[in-house]
C-alpha positions in Angstrom: 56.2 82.9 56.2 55.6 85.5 53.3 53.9 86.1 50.5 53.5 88.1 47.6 49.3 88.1 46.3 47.3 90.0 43.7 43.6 91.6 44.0 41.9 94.6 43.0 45.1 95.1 40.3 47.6 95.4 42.9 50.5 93.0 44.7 50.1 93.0 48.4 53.4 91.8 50.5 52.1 90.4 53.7 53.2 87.9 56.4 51.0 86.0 58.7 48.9 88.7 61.5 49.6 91.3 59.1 46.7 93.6 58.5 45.7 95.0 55.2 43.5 97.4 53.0 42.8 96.2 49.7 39.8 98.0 46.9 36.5 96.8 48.2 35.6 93.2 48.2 32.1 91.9 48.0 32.6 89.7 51.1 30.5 89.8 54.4 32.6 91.1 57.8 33.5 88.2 59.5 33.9 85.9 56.7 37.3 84.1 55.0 38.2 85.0 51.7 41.2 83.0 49.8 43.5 84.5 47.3 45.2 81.9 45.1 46.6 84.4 42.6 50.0 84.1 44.7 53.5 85.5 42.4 55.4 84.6 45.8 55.6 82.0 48.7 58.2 81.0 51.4 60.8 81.4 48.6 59.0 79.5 45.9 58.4 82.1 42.8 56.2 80.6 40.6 55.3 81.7 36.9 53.1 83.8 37.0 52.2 82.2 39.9 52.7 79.5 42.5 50.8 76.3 42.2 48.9 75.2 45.2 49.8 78.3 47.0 47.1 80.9 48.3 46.6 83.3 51.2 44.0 83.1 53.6 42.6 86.2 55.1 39.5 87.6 57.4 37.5 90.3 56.7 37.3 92.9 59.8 35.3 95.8 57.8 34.6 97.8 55.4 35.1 101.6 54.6 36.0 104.5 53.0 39.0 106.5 53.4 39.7 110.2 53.6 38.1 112.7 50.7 40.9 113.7 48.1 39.6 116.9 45.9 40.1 116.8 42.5 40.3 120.0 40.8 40.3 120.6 37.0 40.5 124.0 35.4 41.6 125.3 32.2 43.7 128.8 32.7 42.0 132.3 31.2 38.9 130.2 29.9 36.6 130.2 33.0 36.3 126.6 32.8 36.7 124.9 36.7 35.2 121.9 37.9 35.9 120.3 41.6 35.0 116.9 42.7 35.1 114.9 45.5 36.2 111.2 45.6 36.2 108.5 48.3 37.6 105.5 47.5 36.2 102.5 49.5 37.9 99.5 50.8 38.0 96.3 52.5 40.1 95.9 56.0 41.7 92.0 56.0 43.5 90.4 58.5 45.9 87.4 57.4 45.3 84.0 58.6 47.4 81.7 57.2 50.1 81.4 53.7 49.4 77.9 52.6 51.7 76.1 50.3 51.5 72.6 48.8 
C-alpha cells in the first residue's frame, strides 16, 4: 500500500518499511507519530485530502545533516558575508497506511 502525506510543508511518497527524513519533529525516539494530512491512499485521492486515512510512523532519531555554506557578496564593494547552516531533522520509519 502507498501513500502520499504532508509535514513540515512538504509531500512525502512512502510505502509501508519505507524509511524517511522529514524537518524536525518534536517527538521522542522510539515513539509513534500519526499523519492524517493524507492527499493519497491505495488509490483513493481525496480533496485535499482523504477522510479516515493517515500514516503511521516510528521515530528512530534525530539529527542534522551535512553543513551547506552560504556565501553572499556584492562584486567591487567589499561587502562578503559566509554562513554556515545545518538543517536538522527527524529519521521515521513507516508502520502502517491506514484507510477507513
Amino acid at each position: 500500500m502507498k501513500a502520499i502525506f504532508v509535514t513540515g510543508g512538504k509531500q512525502y511518497y512512502v510505502s509501508e518499511g519505507d524509511t524517511i527524513y522529514v524537518e524536525k519533529l518534536p517527538n521522542e525516539v522510539g515513539t509513534e507519530v500519526s499523519f492524517d494530512t493524507v492527499l493519497f491512499a491505495n488509490g483513493v485521492s481525496g480533496t485535499p485530502y482523504v477522510n479516515g486515512a493517515k500514516v503511521v510512523c516510528n521515530v528512530e532519531r534525530h539529527g542534522r545533516q551535512k553543513k551547506i555554506i552560504v556565501f553572499k557578496y556584492r562584486p567591487k564593494k567589499k561587502y562578503r558575508k559566509k554562513q554556515g547552516h545545518r538543517q536538522p531533522y527527524t529519521k521515521l520509519t513507516v508502520k502502517k497506511i491506514e484507510v477507513k
